[in-house]
N, C-alpha and C positions, 0 to 999 in steps of 0.2 A: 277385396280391398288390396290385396297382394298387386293388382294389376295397377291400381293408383300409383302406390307406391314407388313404382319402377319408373314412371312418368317425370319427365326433366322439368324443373320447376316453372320455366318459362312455357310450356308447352299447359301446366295446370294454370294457371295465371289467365292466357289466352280465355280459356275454357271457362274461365269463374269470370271476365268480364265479358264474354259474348264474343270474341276475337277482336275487340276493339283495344285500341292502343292507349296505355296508358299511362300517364306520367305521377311519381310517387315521391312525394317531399315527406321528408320526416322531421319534426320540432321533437328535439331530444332537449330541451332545455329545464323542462320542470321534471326529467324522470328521476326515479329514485333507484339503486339495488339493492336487494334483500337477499338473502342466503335460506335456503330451505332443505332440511334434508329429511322431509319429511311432506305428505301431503293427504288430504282426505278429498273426495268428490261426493256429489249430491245432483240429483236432477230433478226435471219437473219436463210437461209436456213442451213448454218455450224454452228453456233452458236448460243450463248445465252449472253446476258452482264447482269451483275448485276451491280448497283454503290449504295456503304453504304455512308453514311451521317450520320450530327445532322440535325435536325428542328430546326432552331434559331427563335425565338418571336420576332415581335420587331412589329415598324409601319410605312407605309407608308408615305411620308411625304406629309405634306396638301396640298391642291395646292388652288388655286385662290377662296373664296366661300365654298369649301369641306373641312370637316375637317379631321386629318388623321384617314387613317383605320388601322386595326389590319394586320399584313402580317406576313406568316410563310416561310423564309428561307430556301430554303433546300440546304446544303454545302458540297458539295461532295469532299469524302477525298480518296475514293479508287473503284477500279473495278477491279470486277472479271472476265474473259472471261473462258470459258469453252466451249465444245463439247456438244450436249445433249446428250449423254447417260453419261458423269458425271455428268451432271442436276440432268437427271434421277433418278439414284444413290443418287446423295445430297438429293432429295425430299424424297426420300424412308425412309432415313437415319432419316431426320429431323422430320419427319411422325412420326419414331419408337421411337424418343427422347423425342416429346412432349406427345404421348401417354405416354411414361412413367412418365414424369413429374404428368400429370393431374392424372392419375393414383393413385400419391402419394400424389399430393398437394388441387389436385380438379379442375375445369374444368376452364378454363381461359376464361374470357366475352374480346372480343375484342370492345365493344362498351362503350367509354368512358361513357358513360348517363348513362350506365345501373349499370358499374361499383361507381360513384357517392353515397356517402355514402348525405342520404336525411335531 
């Protein structure tokens, strides 16, 4: 997959319509944005589901003896279904996006502890 990756988007495009040429209108008129900082996946043989969320904080409430714990929420506001080979595509896509990012910004720590100013 590493080999995809490196591939210029027009050059994958070619390749996923046959080398034939093709013209791409977009009706943005009814979209909506959501915010998710958070997400869970799911599959099957035809597909894939993604569902975006917040992670809400909050606490369990005590019960008898115990007192409450910390619980994190996950609120799911929307899902996406797709095919895998538009998976595919999105992963390639989102691959070449964050390469770019880190590229320019520097390299993202997904490990909160590590990110932690001491």
């Amino acid at each position: 997959m590493a080999e995809e990756t490196e591939k210029p988007l027009d050059q994958q495009a070619r390749e996923q319509t046959g080398q034939r040429q093709v013209s791409l209108r977009i009706d943005d008129r009814e979209m909506t944005t959501i915010y998710a900082n958070a997400f869970r996946s799911n599959g099957s043989a035809e597909e894939m589901m993604l569902d975006f969320g917040i992670n809400v904080v909050g606490s369990s409430p005590a019960q008898a003896g115990k007192p409450a714990q910390p619980e994190i929420l996950f609120k799911v506001n929307n899902r996406v279904v797709m095919n895998w080979y538009s998976a595919k595509r999105l992963a390639i896509t989102l691959a070449q996006l964050i390469r770019r990012h880190e590229e320019q910004f520097g390299a993202m720590e997904l490990d909160v502890a590590k990110r932690a100013k001491k």
